[in-house]
C-alpha positions as CSV (number, residue, x, y, z in Angstrom):
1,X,0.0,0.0,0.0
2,X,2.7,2.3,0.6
3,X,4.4,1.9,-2.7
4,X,1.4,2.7,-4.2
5,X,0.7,5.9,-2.4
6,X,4.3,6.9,-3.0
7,X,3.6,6.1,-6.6
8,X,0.5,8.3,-6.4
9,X,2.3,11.2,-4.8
10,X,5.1,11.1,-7.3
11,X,2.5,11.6,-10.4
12,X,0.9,14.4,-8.5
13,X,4.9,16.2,-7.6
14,X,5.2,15.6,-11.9
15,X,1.9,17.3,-12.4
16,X,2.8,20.4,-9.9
17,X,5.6,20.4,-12.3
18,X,4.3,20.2,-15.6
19,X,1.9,23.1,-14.6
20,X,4.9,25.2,-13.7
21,X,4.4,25.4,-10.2
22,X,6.8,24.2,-7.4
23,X,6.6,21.0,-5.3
24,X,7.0,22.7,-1.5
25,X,7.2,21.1,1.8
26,X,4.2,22.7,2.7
27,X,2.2,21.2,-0.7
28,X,4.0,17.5,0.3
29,X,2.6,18.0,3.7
30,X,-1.0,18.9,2.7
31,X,-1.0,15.9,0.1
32,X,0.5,13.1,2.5
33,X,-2.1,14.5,5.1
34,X,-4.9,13.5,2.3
35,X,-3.2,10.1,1.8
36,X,-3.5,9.3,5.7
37,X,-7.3,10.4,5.6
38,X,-8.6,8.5,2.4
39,X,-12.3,8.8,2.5
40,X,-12.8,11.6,4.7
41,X,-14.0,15.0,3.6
42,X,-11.7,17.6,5.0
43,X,-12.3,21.8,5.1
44,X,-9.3,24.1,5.1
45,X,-9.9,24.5,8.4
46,X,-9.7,21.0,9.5
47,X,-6.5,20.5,7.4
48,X,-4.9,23.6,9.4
49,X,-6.1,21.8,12.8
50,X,-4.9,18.8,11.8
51,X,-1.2,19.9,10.7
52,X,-1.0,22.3,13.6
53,X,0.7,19.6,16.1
54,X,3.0,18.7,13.6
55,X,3.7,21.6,10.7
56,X,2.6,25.0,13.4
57,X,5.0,26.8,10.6
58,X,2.0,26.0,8.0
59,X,-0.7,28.9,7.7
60,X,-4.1,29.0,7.3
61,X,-3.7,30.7,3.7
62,X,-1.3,28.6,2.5
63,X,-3.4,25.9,3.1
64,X,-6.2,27.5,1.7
65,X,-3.7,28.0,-1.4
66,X,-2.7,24.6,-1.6
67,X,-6.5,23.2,-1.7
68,X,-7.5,25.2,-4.1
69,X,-4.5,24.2,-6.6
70,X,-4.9,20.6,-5.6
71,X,-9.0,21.0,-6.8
72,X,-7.7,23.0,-10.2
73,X,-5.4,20.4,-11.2
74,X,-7.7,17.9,-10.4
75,X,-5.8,16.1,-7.5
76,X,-8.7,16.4,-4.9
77,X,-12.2,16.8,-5.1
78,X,-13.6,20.4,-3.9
79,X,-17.3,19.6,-2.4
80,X,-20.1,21.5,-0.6
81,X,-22.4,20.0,1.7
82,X,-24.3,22.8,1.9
83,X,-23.0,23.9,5.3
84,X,-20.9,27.3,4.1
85,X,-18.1,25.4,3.9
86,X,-15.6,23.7,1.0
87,X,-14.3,20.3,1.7
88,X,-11.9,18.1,0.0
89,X,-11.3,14.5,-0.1
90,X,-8.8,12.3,-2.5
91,X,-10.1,12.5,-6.2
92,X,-9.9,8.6,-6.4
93,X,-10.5,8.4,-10.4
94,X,-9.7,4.5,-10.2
95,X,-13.8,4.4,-7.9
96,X,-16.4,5.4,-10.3
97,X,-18.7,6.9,-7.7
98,X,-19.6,7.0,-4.2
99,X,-22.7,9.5,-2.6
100,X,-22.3,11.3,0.5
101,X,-24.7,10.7,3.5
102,X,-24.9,14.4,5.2
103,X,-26.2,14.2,9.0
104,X,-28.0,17.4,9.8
105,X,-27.8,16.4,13.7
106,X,-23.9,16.5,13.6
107,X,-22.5,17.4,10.5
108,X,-20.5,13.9,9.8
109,X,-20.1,13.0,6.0
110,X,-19.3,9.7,5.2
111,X,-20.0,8.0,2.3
112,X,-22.3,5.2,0.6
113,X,-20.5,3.4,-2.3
114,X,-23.6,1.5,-4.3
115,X,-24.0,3.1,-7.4
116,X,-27.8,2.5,-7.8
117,X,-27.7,5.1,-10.4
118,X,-25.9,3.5,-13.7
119,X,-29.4,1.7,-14.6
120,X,-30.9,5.2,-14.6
121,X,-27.6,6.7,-16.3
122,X,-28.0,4.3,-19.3
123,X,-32.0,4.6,-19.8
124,X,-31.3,8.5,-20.2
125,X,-28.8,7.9,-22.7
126,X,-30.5,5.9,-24.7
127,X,-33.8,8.2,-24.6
128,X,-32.0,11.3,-25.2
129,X,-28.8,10.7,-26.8
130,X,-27.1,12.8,-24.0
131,X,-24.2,11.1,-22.4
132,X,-23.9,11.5,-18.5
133,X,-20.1,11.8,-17.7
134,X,-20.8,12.1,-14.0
135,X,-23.4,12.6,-10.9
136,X,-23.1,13.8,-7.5
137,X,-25.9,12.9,-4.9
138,X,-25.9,13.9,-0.9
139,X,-28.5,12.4,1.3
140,X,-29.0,14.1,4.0
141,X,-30.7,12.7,7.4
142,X,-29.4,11.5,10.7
143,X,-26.9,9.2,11.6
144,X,-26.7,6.8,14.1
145,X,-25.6,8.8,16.7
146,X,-27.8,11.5,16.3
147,X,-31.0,9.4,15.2
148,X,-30.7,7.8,18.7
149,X,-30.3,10.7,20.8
């Protein structure tokens, strides 16, 4: 597994490259910090909390910077949940799609990975000739912990 993620972040350090822009401790940080939370959906400000122990010398802007080049170039996924706030996760091309369960109790995305959709995704295209390149749903409700309480 690590070989692969080292793999991984060498093709994205070639792509900061190609697109003429440095490959910085501070971007190497934000990307391993992605690797060690695959599948979670991170906002600026949880990054910054989360390198803070670790990286204090890292800024909220830069990380803010950082995100933002990591969604242009395609490297992570830039998502609202409706909540006034951006978050990231992995772009993980090699999945072909997962949904998002939103609590409204808690805030806690996770996500649901059963594509119920492609069924529906092919019957469109063959009634309207329009090919569907991607979706994005969000449930929201409650989970667990908060349907309980």
């Amino acid at each position: 597994m690590r070989n692969k993620v080292e793999n991984k972040a060498d093709q994205i350090y070639e792509l900061l490259k190609q697109n003429d822009f440095k490959v910085t401790p501070q971007r190497k940080v934000i990307l391993n910090l992605f690797f060690d939370k695959i599948g979670e959906h991170l906002s600026a400000e949880e990054v910054y909390n989360l390198l803070q122990e670790n990286h204090p010398e890292i800024g909220l802007a830069t990380v803010y910077r950082t995100l933002e080049l990591y969604a242009e170039l395609d490297v992570l996924q830039k998502m609202s949940f409706d909540d006034s706030k951006n978050r990231y996760e992995l772009n993980n091309n090699d999945i072909h799609h997962h949904h998002h369960l939103i609590c409204t109790g808690c805030g806690k995305v996770s996500e649901f990975s059963d594509d119920l959709l492609e069924a529906l995704e092919e019957q469109i295209t063959t009634k309207t000739k329009f090919k569907i390149m991607d979706h994005k749903v969000k449930f929201y409700g409650k989970c667990e912990s908060c349907y309980n309480k």
